[in-house]
C-alpha beads as a LAMMPS data file, in Angstrom:
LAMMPS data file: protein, C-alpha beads

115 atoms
114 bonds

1 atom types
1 bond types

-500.0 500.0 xlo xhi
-500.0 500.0 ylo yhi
-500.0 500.0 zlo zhi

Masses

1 110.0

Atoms # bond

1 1 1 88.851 268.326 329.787
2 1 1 85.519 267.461 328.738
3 1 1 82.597 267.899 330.940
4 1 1 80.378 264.747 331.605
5 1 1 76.430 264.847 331.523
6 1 1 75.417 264.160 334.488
7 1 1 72.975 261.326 333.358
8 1 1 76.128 259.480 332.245
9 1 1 78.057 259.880 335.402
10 1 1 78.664 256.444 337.585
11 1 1 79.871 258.725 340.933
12 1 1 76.824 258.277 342.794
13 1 1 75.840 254.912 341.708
14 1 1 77.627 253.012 345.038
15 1 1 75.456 255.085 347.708
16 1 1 72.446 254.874 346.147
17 1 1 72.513 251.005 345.958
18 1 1 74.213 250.893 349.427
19 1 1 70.819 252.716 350.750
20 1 1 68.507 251.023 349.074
21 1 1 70.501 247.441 350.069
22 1 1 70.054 248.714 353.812
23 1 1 66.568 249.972 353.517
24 1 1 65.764 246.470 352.195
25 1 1 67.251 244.699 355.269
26 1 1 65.638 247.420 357.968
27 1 1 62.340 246.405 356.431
28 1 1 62.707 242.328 355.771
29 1 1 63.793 242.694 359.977
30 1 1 60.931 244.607 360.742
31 1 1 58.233 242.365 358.842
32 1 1 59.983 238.872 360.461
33 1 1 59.886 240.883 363.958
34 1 1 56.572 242.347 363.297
35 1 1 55.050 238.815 361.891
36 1 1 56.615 236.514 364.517
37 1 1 57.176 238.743 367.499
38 1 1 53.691 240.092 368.095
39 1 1 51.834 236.295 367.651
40 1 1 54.318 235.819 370.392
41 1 1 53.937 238.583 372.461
42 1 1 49.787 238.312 372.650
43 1 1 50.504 234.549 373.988
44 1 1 52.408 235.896 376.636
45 1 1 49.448 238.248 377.713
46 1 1 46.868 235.461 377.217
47 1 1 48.815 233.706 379.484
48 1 1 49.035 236.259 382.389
49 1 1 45.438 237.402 382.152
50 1 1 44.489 233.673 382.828
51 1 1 46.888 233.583 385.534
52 1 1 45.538 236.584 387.128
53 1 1 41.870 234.991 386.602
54 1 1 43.213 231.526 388.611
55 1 1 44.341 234.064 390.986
56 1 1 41.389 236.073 391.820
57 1 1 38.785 232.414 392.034
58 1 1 41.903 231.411 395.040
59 1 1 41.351 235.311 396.648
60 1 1 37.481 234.976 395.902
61 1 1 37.511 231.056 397.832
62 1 1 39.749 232.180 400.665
63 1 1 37.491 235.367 401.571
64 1 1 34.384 232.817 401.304
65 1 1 36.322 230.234 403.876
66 1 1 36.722 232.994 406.111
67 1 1 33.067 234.593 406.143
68 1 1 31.869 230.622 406.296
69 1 1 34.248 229.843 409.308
70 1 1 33.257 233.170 411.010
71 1 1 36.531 234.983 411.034
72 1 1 34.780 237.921 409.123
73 1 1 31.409 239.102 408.723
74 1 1 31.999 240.021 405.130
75 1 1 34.198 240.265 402.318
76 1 1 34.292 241.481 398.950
77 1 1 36.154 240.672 395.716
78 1 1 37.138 242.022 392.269
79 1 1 37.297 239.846 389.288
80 1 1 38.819 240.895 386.482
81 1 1 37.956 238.893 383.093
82 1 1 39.779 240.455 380.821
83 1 1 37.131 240.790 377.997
84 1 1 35.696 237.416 379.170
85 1 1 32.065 237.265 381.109
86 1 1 30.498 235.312 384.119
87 1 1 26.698 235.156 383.021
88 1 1 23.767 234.253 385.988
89 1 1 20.604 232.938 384.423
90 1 1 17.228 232.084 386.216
91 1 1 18.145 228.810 386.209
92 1 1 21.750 229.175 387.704
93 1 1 22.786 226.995 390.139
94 1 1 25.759 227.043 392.988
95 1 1 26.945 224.071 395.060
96 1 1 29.272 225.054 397.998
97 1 1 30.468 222.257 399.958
98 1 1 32.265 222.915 402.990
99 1 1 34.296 220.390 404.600
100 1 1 34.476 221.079 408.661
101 1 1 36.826 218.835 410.933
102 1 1 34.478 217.996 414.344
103 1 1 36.685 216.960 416.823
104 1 1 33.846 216.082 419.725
105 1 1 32.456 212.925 417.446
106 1 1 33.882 209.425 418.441
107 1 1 35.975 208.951 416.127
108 1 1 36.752 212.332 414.872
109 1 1 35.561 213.311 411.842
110 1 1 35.636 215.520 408.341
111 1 1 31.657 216.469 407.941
112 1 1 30.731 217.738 404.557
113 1 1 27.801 220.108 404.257
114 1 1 26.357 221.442 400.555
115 1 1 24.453 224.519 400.214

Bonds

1 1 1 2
2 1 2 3
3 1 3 4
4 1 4 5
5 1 5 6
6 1 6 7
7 1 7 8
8 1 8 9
9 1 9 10
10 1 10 11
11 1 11 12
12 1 12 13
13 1 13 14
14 1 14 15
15 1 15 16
16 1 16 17
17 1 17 18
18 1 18 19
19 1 19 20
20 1 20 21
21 1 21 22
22 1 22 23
23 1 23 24
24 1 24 25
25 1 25 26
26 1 26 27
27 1 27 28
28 1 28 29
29 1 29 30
30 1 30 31
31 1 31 32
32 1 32 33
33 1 33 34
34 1 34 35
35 1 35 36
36 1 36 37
37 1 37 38
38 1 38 39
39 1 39 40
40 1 40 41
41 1 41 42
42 1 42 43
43 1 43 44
44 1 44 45
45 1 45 46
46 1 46 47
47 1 47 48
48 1 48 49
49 1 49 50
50 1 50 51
51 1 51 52
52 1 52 53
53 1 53 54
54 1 54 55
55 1 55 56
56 1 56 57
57 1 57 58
58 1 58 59
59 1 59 60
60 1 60 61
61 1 61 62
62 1 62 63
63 1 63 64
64 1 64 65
65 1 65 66
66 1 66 67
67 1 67 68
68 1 68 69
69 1 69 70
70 1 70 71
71 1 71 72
72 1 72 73
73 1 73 74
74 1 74 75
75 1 75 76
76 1 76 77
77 1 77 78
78 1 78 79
79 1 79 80
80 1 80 81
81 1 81 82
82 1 82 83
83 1 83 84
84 1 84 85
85 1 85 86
86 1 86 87
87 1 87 88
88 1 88 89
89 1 89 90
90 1 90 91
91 1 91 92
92 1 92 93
93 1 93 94
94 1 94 95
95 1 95 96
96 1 96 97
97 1 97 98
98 1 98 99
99 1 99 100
100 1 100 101
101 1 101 102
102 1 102 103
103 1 103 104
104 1 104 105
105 1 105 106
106 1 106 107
107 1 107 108
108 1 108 109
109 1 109 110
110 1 110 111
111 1 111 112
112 1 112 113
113 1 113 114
114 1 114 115
């Protein structure tokens, strides 16, 4: 028997292409999960944070209704922004209407008051 140099030997040539085959598929997955997943997934988190914000202005104009109406001598609220920013200049300006149903008026009426 004659002994083969192992640069000419084919025994190994299968497994090496097998690995290199399925390290070429792990990473084409990877990029398409990695280039469309994570686009996708900061949408989603865009979405709740301005969900949460719509949330707080409700909680922040329900606690105003009640120290308006009386039912509370004070409230406070946290707004989160989420990297965003509410900004009050020296010429800022904030309308509250309040809409009050007066039952003692002939015929009974909403009144509207602005502050």
């Amino acid at each position: 028997m004659i002994p083969k140099r192992l640069s000419n030997s084919e025994n190994a040539v299968s497994e090496v292409i097998d690995v290199v085959f399925i390290l070429g598929i792990m990473f084409i997955a990877i990029s398409l999960i990695g280039t469309s997943g994570y686009p996708l997934l900061q949408n989603m988190q865009e979405n709740g944070h301005t969900e949460n914000i719509k949330q707080s202005y409700i909680v922040l104009s329900e606690n105003m209704n009640k120290v308006v109406f009386g039912t509370a001598p004070s409230q406070s609220v946290e707004l989160k922004m989420y990297g965003g920013g509410i900004w009050v200049t020296g010429d800022s300006v904030i309308n509250i209407t309040v809409q009050t149903w007066n039952s003692s008026l002939l015929p009974p009426a909403i009144e509207s008051q602005t502050f």
